[in-house]
C-alpha positions, 0 to 999 in steps of 0.5 A, a space after each residue: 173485543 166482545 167483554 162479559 162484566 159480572 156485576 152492576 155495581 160501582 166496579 162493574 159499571 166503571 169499567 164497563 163505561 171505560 171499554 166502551 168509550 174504547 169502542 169494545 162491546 160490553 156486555 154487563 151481567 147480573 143474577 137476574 135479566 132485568 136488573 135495573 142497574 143494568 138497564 139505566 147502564 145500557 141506556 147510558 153507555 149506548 150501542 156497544 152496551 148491552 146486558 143479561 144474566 150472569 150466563 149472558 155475560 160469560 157466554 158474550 165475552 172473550 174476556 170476563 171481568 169478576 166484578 161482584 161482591 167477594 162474598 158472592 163470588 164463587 155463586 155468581 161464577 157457578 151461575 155464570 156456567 164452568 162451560 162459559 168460562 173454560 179457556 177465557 181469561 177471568 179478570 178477577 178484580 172483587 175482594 172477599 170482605 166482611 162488613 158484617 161487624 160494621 167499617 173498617 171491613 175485615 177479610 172473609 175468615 175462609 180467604 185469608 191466609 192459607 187461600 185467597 178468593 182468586 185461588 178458590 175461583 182457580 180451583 172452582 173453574 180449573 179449565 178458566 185461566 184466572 188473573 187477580 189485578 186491579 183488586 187493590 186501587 179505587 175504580 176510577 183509577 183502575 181504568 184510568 193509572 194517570 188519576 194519581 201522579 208520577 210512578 206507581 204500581 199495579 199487581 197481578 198474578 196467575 197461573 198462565 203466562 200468556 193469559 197475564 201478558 195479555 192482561 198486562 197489555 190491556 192495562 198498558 193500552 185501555 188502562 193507563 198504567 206502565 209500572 205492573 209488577 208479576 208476583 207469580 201464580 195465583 196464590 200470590 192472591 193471598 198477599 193483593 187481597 191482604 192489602 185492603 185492610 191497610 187500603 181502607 185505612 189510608 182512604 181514612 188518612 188521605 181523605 181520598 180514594 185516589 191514591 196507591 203505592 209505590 215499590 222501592 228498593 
């Protein structure tokens, strides 16, 4: 399958390593052609590895993953192109956080609360089939459910049915994990992106970024 990842950071190239040792072709994307993160990447991955702008990425990919900063999200979308995006499913991983007054981050007053940044992408890119996941595990454990042992959870939601049960398939095939809980359309956003506050403080507790939860009842 041909894959579009937007952004270079840690996120970004994490996933797109995973993909392509799955022997997907992924092509990551940046604001600007010859981004060096990029390049060194490619170098590094190999022949299945390519990259380009944002616009490149999303017009290569059948599926996009939105792996930029929170904060940037909604720009590197627009750059990406609505017509690149429309009818594909948009793994939306990021998380909108200020770390404008130092660590611990907090959330972006403006996708806090009565929105999320997984439902601003939605209204933004309407004809995109929008799905939030992975968005409250450290990266290597995104692509790899098994880092941490026995039974744990991974969320998701999004406004289309099919698109969230191929994602789900694609998180139980490339990715490892087998307890996914549907939580409904993508306002439930609002409640996944509100989990890093408490994510990062864990991080401190544990001393580890390899850990997660697990839903009881």
């Amino acid at each position: 399958m041909k894959i579009g990842i937007l952004g270079t950071g840690m996120v970004g190239t994490t996933i797109g390593s995973k993909l392509i040792k799955l022997n997907h072709e992924v092509k990551l994307g940046s604001r600007a052609a010859d981004n060096p993160k990029a390049i060194e990447w490619v170098k590094q991955a190999g022949a299945n590895a390519s990259q380009g702008t944002f616009t490149d990425a999303a017009a290569f990919g059948e599926i996009i993953f939105n792996c930029t900063k929170g904060d940037a999200s909604l720009a590197a979308l627009q750059q990406a192109g609505a017509a690149n995006l429309a009818g594909k499913i948009l793994l939306d991983v990021a998380n909108p956080l200020d770390f404008s007054r130092g660590m611990p981050p907090t959330l972006i007053p403006e996708f806090a609360n009565t929105t999320s940044l997984g439902e601003e992408i939605q209204k933004a890119f309407p004809e995109t089939k929008v799905v939030k996941t992975l968005n409250t595990v450290n990266c290597n454990l995104m692509v790899d459910a098994s880092l941490v042992a026995g039974e744990h959870d991974l969320f998701i939601c999004g406004n289309d049915k099919a698109a969230k049960e191929r994602v789900i398939q694609m998180l139980q095939q490339d990715f490892n994990w087998t307890s996914i809980i549907d939580l409904g359309d993508i306002t439930n956003a609002r409640a996944t992106e509100m989990i890093l506050p408490l994510w990062v403080r864990l991080y401190g507790y544990l001393q580890t970024p390899n850990f997660n939860l697990k839903v009881v009842s």
